[in-house]
N, C-alpha and C positions, 0 to 999 in steps of 0.2 A: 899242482900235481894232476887234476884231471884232466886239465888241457893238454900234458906233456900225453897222459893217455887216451886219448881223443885224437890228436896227431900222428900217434904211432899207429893205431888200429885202423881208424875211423878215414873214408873219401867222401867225399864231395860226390854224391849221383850226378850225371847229365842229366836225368828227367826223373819223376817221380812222379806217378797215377794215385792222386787220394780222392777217395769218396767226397762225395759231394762235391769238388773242384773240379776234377780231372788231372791232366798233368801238366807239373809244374814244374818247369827246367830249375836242374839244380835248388831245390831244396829239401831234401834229403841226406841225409847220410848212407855208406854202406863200407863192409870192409875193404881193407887194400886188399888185392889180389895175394900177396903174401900167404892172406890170412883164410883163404878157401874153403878148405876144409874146415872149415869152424861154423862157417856160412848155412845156417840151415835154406835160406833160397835155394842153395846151390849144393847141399845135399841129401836136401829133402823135395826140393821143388816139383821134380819130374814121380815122385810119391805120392806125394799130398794132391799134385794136381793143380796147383795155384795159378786161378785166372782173377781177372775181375771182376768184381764185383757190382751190376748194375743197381742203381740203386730204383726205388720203387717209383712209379711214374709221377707218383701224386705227391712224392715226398719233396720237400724246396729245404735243404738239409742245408746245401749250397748256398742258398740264399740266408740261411740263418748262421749259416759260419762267417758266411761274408758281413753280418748286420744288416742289412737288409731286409730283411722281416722278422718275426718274432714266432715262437713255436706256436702259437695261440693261431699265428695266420695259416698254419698247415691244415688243409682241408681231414688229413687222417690222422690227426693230432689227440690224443683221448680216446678218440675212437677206436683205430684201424690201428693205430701205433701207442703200447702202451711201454712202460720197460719188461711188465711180463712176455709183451709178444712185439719186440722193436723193428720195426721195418726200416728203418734209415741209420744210419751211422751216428748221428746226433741221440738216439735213443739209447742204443745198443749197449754202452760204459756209463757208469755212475758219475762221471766228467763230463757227460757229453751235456749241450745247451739244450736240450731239448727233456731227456730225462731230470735233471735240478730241477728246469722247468716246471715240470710232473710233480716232483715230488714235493717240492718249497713252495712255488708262487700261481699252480694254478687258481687256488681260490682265493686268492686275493680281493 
């Protein structure tokens, strides 16, 4: 059943801009055009004002979503980025690998 609703609502993006990656053709989802006006991008967008979000120059977010490195190697790690004050997107949600990080295995 949630696939039959996933199909009826749900497209395929052509590209998709995530934090720390950039963009990534087609992985995303977004509504069918049917379905517009439900769309807050697309009725709130030009409101809210929704740009991109750079992320911080020091932050390797990217690199820790990839594996790559470990939160421990981020130069603003504890420091500059904590989850009271998150500068990267890995910090920002209590899912993110960087915040767990924080909270579970820094003293390890």
């Amino acid at each position: 059943m949630a696939q039959q609703l996933i199909e009826r609502y749900l497209q395929v993006r052509e590209s998709f801009r995530w934090r720390g990656l950039g963009e990534i053709p087609k992985s995303a989802l977004q509504l069918k055009p049917q379905f517009r006006e439900l769309d807050a991008e697309v009725v709130w967008g030009d409101i809210l004002g929704i740009e991109p979000v750079e992320d911080h120059k020091l932050c390797i977010c990217g690199e820790i979503l990839q594996g790559v490195a470990k939160p421990t190697d981020c130069k603003i790690f504890e420091s500059g980025c904590t989850p009271q004050n998150p500068v990267g997107s890995c910090m920002v949600s209590d899912e993110g690998a960087c915040n767990a990080y924080y909270r579970y295995l820094r003293h390890r």
